[in-house]
C-alpha positions as CSV (number, residue, x, y, z in Angstrom):
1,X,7.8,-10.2,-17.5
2,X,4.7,-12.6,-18.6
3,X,1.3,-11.1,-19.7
4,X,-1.0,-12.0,-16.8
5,X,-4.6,-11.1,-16.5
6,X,-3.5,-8.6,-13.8
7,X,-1.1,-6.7,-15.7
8,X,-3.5,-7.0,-18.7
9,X,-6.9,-5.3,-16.4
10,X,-4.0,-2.8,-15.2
11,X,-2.8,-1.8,-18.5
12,X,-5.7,-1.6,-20.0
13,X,-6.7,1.4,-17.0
14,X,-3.9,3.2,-18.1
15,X,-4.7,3.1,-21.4
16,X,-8.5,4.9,-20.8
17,X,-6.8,7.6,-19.0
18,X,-3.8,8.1,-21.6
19,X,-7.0,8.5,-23.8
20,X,-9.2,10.6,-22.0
21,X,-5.9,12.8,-22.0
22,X,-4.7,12.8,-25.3
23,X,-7.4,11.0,-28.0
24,X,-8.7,14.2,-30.1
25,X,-11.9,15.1,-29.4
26,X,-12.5,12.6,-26.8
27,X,-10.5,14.1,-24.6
28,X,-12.0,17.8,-24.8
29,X,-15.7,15.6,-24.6
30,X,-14.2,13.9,-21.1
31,X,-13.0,17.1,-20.0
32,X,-16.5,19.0,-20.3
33,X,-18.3,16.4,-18.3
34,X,-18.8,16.8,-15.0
35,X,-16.1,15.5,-12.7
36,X,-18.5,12.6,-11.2
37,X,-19.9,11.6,-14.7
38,X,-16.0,11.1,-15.6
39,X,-15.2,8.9,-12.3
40,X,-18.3,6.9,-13.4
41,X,-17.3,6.5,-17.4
42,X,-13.6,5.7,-15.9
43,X,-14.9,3.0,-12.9
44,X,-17.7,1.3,-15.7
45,X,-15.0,1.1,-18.1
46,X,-12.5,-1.0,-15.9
47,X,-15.3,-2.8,-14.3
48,X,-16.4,-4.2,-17.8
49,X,-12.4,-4.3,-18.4
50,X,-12.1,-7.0,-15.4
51,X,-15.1,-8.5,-15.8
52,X,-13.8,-9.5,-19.8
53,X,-10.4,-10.2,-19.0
54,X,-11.1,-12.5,-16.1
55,X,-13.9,-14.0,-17.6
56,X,-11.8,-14.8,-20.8
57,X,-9.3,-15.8,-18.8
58,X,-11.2,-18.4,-16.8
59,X,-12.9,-20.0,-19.8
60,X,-9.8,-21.0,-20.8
61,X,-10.0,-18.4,-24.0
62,X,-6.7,-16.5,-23.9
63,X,-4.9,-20.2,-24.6
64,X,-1.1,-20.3,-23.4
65,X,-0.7,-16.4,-24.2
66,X,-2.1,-16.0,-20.5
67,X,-1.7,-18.2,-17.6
68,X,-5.4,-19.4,-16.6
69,X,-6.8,-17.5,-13.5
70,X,-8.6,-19.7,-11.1
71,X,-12.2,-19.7,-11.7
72,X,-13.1,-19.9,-7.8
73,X,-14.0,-17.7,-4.8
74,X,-10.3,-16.6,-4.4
75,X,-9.9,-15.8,-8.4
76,X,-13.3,-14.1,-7.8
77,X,-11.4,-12.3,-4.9
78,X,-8.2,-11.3,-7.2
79,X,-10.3,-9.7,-9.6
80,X,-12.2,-7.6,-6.8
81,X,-8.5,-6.4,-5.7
82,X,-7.2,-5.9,-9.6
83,X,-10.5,-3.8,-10.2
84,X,-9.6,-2.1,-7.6
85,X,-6.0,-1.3,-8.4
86,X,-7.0,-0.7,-11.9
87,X,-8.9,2.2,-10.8
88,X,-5.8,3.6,-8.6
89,X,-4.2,3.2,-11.7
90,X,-6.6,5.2,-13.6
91,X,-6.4,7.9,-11.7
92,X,-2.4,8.3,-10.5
93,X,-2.4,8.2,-14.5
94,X,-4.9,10.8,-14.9
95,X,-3.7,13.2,-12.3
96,X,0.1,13.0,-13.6
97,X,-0.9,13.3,-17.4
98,X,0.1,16.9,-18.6
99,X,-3.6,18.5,-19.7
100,X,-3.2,20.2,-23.2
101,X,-4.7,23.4,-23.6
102,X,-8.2,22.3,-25.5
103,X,-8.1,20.5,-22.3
104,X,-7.8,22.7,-19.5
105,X,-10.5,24.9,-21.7
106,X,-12.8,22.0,-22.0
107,X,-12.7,22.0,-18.1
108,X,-12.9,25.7,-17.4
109,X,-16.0,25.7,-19.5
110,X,-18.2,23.3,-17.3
111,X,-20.9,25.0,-15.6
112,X,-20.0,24.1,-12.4
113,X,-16.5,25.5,-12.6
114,X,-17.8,28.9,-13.9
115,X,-20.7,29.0,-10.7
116,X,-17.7,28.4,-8.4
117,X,-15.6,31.3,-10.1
118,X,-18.5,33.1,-10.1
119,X,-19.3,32.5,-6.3
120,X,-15.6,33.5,-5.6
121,X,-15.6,36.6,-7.1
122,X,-18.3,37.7,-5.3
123,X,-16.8,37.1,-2.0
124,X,-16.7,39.7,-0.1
125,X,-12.7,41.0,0.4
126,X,-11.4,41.4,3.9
């Protein structure tokens, strides 16, 4: 398999949600943020993630490790569909990643998942 700026952008998605899974502390600060403050942290970090990596990559800066992307319109267009693909990557990842236990608490303390338990318990029972 050869390293291309593709796998590289890819890799590197699965990486932030291996972390925001597992990395102590970090991963019980991810899990108390709110679920669209997390889909924003995950969808900055792999736009600055493509945004390096192809950049690098088209200045010539990653030498014969990497082949060279083409620094025009359609490299501009293969790093819109990686970024993209990167972020399905992310969160397959994310959602198949067993949650530890500090976790799952992190997440159950959020306020907006105690309103909703709140607002469910006070249902009324048929």
């Amino acid at each position: 398999m050869q390293l291309t700026a593709d796998f590289l952008t890819l890799a590197f998605a699965a990486v932030y949600s291996m972390a925001a899974s597992y990395i102590p502390g970090f991963n019980t600060w991810y899990a108390g943020l709110k679920a669209e403050y997390q889909k924003l942290i995950m969808v900055g970090a792999i736009f600055l993630t493509t945004a390096i990596v192809f950049g690098l990559n088209c200045a010539g800066l990653f030498g014969a490790y990497i082949p060279a992307v083409a620094c025009t319109y359609k490299g501009g267009e293969e790093a819109i569909v990686v970024f993209f693909l990167a972020i399905a990557v992310n969160q397959g990842v994310y959602k198949k990643s067993p949650q530890l236990p500090v976790v799952l608490e992190a997440k159950a303390s959020r306020p907006e998942v105690i309103q909703a338990a709140k607002e469910a318990d006070q249902t009324p029972k048929k």
